[in-house]
PDB file of N, CA, C and O in Angstrom:
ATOM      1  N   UNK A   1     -20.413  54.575  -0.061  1.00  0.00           N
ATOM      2  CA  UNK A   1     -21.222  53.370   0.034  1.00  0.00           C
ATOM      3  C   UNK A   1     -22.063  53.241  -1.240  1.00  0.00           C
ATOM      4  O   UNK A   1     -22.764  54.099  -1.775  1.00  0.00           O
ATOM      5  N   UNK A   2     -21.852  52.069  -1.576  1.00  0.00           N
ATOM      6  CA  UNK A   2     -22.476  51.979  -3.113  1.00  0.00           C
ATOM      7  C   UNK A   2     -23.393  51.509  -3.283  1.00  0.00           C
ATOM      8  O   UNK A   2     -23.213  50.303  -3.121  1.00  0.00           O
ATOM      9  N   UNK A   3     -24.991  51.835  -3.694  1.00  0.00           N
ATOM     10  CA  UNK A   3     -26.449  51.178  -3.802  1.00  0.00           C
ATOM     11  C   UNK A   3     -26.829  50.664  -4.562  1.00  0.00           C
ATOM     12  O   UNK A   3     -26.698  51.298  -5.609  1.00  0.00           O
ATOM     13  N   UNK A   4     -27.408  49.532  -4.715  1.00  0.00           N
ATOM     14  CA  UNK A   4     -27.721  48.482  -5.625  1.00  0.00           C
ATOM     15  C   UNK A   4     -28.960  49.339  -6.320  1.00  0.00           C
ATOM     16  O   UNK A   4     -29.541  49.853  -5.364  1.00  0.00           O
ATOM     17  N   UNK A   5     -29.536  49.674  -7.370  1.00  0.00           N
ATOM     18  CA  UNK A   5     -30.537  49.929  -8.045  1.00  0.00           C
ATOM     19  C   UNK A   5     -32.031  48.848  -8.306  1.00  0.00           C
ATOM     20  O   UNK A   5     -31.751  47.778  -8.846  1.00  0.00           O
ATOM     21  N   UNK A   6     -32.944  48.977  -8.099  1.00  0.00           N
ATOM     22  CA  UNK A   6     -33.952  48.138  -8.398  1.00  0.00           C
ATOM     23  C   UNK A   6     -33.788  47.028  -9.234  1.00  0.00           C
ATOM     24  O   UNK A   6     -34.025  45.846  -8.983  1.00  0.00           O
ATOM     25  N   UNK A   7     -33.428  47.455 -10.083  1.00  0.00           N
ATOM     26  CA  UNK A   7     -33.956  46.512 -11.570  1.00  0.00           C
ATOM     27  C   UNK A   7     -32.408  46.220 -12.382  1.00  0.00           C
ATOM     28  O   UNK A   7     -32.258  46.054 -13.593  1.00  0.00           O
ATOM     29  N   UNK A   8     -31.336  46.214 -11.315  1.00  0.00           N
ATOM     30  CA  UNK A   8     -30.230  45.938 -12.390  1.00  0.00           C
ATOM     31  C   UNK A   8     -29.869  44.739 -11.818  1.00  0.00           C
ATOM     32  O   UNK A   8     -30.226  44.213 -10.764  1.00  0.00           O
ATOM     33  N   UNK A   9     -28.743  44.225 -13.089  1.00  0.00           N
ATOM     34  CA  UNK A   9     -28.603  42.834 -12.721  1.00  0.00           C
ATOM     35  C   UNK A   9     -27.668  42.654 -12.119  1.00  0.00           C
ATOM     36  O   UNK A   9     -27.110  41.600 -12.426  1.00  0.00           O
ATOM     37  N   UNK A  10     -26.996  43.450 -11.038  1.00  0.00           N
ATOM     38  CA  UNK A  10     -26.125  42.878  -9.842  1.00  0.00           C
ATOM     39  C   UNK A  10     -27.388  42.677  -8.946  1.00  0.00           C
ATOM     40  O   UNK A  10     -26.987  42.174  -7.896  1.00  0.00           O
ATOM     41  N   UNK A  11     -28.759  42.855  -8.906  1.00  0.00           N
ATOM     42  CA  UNK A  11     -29.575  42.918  -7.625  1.00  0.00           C
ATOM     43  C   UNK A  11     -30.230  41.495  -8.273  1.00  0.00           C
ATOM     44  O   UNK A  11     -31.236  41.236  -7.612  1.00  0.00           O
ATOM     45  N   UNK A  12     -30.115  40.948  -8.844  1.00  0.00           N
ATOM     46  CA  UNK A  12     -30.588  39.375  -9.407  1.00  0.00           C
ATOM     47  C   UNK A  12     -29.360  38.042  -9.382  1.00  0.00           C
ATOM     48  O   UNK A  12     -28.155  38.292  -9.388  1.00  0.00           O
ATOM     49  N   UNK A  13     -29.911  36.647  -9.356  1.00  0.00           N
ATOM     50  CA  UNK A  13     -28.420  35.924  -9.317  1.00  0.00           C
ATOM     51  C   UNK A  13     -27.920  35.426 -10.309  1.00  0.00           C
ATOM     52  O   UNK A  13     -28.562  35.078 -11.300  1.00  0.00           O
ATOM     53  N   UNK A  14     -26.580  35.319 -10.154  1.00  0.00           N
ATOM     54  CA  UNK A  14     -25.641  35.247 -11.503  1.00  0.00           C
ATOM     55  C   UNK A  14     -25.986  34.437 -12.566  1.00  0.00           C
ATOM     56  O   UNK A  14     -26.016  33.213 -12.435  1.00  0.00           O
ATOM     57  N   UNK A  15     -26.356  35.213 -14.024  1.00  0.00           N
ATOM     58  CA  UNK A  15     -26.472  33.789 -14.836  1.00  0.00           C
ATOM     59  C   UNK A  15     -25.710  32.936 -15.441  1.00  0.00           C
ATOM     60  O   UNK A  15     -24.801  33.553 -15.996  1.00  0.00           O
ATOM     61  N   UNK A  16     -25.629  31.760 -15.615  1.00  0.00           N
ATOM     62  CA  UNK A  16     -24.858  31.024 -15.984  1.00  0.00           C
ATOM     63  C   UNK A  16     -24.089  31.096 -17.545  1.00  0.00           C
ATOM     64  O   UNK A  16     -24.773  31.533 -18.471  1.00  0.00           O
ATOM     65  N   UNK A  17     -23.295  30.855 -17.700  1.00  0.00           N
ATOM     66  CA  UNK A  17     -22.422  31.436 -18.826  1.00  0.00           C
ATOM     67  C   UNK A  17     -23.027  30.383 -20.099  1.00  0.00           C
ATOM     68  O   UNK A  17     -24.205  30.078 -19.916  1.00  0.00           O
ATOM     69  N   UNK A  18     -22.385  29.781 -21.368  1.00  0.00           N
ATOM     70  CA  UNK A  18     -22.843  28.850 -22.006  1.00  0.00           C
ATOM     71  C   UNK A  18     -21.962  27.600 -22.076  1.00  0.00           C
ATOM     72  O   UNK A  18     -22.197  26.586 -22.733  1.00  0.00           O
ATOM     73  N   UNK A  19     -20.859  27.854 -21.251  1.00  0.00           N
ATOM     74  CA  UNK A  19     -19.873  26.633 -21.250  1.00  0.00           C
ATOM     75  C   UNK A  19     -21.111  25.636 -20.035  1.00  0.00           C
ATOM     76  O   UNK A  19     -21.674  24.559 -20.232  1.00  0.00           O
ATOM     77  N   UNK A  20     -21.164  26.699 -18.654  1.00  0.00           N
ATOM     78  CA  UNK A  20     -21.964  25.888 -17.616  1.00  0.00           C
ATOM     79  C   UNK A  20     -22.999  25.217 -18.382  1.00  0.00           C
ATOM     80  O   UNK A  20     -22.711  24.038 -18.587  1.00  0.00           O
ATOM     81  N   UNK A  21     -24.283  25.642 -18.946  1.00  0.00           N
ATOM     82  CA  UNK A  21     -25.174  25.518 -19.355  1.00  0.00           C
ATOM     83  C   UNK A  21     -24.759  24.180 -20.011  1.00  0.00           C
ATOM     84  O   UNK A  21     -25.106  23.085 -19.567  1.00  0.00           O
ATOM     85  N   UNK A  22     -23.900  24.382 -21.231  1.00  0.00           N
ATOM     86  CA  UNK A  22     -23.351  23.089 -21.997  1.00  0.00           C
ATOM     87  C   UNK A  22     -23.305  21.463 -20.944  1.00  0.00           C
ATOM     88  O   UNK A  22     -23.663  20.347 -21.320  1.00  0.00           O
ATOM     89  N   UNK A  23     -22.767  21.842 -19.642  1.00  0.00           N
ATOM     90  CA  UNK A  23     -22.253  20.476 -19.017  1.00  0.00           C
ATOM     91  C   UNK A  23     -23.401  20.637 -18.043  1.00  0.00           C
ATOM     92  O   UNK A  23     -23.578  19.752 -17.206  1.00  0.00           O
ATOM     93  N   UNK A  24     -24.182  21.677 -18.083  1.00  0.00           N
ATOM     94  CA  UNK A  24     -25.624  20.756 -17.262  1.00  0.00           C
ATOM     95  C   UNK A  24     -26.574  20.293 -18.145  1.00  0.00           C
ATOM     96  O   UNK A  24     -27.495  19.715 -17.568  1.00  0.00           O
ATOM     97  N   UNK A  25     -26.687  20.354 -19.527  1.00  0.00           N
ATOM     98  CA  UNK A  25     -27.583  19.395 -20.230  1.00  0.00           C
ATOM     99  C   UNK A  25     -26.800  18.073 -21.164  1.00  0.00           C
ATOM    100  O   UNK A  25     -27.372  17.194 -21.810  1.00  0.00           O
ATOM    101  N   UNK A  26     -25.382  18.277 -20.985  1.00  0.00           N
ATOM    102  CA  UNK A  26     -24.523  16.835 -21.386  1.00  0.00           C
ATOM    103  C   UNK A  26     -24.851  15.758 -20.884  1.00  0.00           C
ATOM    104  O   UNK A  26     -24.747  15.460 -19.694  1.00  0.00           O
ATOM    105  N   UNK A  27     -25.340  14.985 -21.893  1.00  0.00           N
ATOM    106  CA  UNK A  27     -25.827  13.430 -20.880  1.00  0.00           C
ATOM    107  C   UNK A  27     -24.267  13.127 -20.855  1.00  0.00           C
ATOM    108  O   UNK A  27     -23.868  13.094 -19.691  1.00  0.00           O
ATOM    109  N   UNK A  28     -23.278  12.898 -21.777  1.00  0.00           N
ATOM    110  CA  UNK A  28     -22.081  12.498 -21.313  1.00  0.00           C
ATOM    111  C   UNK A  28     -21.094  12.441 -20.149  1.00  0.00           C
ATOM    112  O   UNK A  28     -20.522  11.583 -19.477  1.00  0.00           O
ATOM    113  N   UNK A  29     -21.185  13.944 -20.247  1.00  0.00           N
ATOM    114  CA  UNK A  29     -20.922  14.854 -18.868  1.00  0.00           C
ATOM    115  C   UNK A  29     -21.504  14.301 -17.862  1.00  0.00           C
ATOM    116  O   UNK A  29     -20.630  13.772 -17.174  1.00  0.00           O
ATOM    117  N   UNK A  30     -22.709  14.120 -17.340  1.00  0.00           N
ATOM    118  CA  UNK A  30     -23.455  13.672 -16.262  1.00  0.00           C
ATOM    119  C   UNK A  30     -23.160  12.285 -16.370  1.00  0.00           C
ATOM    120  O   UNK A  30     -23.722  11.899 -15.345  1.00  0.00           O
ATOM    121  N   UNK A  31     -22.633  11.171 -16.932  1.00  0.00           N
ATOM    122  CA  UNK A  31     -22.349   9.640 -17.005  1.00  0.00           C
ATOM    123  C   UNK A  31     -21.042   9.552 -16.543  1.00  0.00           C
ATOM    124  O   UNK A  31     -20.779   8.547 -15.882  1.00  0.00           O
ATOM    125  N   UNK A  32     -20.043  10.472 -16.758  1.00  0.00           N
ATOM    126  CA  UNK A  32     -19.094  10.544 -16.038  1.00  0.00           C
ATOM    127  C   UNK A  32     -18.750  10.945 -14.767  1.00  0.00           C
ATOM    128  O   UNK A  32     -17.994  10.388 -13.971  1.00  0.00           O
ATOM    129  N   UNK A  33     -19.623  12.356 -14.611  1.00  0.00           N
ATOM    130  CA  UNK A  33     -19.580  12.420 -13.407  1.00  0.00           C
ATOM    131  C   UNK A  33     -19.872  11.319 -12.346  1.00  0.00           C
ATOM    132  O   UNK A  33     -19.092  11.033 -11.437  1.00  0.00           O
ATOM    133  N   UNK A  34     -21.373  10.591 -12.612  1.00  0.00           N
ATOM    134  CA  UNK A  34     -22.003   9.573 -12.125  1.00  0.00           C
ATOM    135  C   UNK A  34     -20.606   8.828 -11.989  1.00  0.00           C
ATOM    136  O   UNK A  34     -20.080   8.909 -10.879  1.00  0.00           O
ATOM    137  N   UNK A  35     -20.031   8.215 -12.833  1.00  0.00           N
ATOM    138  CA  UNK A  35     -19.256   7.311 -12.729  1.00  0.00           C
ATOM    139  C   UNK A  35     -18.011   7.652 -11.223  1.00  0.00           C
ATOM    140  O   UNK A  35     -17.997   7.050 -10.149  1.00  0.00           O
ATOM    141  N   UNK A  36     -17.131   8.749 -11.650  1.00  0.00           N
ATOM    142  CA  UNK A  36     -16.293   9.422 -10.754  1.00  0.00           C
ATOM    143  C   UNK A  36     -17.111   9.495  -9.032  1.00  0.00           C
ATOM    144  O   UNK A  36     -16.574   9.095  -7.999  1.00  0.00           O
ATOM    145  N   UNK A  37     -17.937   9.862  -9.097  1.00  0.00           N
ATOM    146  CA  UNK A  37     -18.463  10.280  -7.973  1.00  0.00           C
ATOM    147  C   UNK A  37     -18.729   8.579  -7.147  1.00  0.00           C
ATOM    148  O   UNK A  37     -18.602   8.495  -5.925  1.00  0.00           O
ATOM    149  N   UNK A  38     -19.000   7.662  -7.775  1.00  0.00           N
ATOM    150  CA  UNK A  38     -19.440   6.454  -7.490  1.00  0.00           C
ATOM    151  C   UNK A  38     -17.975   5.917  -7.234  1.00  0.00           C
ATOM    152  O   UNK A  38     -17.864   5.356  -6.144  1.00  0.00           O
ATOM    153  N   UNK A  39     -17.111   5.955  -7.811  1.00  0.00           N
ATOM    154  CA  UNK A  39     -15.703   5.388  -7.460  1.00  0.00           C
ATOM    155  C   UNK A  39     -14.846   5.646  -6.328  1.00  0.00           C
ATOM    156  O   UNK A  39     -13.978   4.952  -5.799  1.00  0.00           O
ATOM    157  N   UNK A  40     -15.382   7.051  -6.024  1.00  0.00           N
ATOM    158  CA  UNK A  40     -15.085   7.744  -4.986  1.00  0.00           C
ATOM    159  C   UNK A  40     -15.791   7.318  -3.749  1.00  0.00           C
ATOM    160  O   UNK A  40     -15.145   7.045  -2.738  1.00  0.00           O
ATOM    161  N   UNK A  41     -16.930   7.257  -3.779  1.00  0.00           N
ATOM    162  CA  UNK A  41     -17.677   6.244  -3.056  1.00  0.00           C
ATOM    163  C   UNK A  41     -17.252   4.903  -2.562  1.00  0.00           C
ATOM    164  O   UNK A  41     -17.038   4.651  -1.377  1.00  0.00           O
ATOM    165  N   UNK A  42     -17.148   4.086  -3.516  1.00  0.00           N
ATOM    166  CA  UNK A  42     -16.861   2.939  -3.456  1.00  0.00           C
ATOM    167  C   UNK A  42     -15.169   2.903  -2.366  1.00  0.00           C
ATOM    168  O   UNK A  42     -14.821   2.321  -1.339  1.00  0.00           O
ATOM    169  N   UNK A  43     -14.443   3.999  -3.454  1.00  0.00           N
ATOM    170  CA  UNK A  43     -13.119   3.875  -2.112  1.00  0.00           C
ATOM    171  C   UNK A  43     -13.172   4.147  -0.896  1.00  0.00           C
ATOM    172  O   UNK A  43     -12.544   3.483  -0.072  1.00  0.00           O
ATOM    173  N   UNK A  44     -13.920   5.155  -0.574  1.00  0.00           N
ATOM    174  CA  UNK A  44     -14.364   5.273   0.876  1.00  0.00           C
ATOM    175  C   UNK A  44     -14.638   4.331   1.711  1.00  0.00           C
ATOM    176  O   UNK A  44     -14.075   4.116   2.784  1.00  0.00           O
ATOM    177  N   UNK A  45     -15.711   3.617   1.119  1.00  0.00           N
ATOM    178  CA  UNK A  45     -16.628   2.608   1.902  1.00  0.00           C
ATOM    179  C   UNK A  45     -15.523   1.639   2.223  1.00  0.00           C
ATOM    180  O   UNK A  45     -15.198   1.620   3.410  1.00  0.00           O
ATOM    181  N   UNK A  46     -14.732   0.645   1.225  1.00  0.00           N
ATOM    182  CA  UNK A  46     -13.670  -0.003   0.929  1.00  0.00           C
ATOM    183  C   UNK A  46     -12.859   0.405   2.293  1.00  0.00           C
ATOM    184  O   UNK A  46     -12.900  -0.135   3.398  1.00  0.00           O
ATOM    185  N   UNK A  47     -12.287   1.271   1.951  1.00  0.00           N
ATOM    186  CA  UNK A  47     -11.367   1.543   3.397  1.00  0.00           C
ATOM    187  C   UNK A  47     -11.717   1.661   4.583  1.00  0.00           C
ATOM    188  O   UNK A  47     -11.028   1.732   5.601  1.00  0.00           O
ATOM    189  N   UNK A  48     -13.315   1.690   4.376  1.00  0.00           N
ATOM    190  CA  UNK A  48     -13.915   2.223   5.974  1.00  0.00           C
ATOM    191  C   UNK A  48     -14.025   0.954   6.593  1.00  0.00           C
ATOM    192  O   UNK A  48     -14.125   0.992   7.819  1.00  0.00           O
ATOM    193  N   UNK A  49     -14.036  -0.630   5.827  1.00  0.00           N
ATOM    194  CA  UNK A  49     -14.509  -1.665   6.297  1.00  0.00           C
ATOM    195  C   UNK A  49     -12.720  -2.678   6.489  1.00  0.00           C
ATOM    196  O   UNK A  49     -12.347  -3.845   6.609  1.00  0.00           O
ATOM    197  N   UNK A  50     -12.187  -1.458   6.418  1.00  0.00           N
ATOM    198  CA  UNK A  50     -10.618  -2.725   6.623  1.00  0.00           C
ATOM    199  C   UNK A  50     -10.129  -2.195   8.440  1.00  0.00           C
ATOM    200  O   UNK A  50      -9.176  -2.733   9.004  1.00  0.00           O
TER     201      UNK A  50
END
């Protein structure tokens, strides 16, 4: 059985790499998403009202 140590960093949560980091401060990135996520939306609703 294997024990986590105080102060090491499997006992803290994962940090994010620099690709992640990159596409959470992309305004681009986030305008697209916005966009995608809204289209997706929109088809939903669309079909929910036929």
């Amino acid at each position: 059985m294997a024990q986590i140590k105080q102060y090491e960093q499997s006992g803290y949560t994962p940090v994010p790499g620099k690709l992640t980091l990159f596409f959470r401060k992309c305004i681009l990135w986030q305008i697209i998403q916005f966009i995608v996520i809204n289209i997706k939306m929109t088809i939903l609703i669309v079909k929910s009202h036929h």
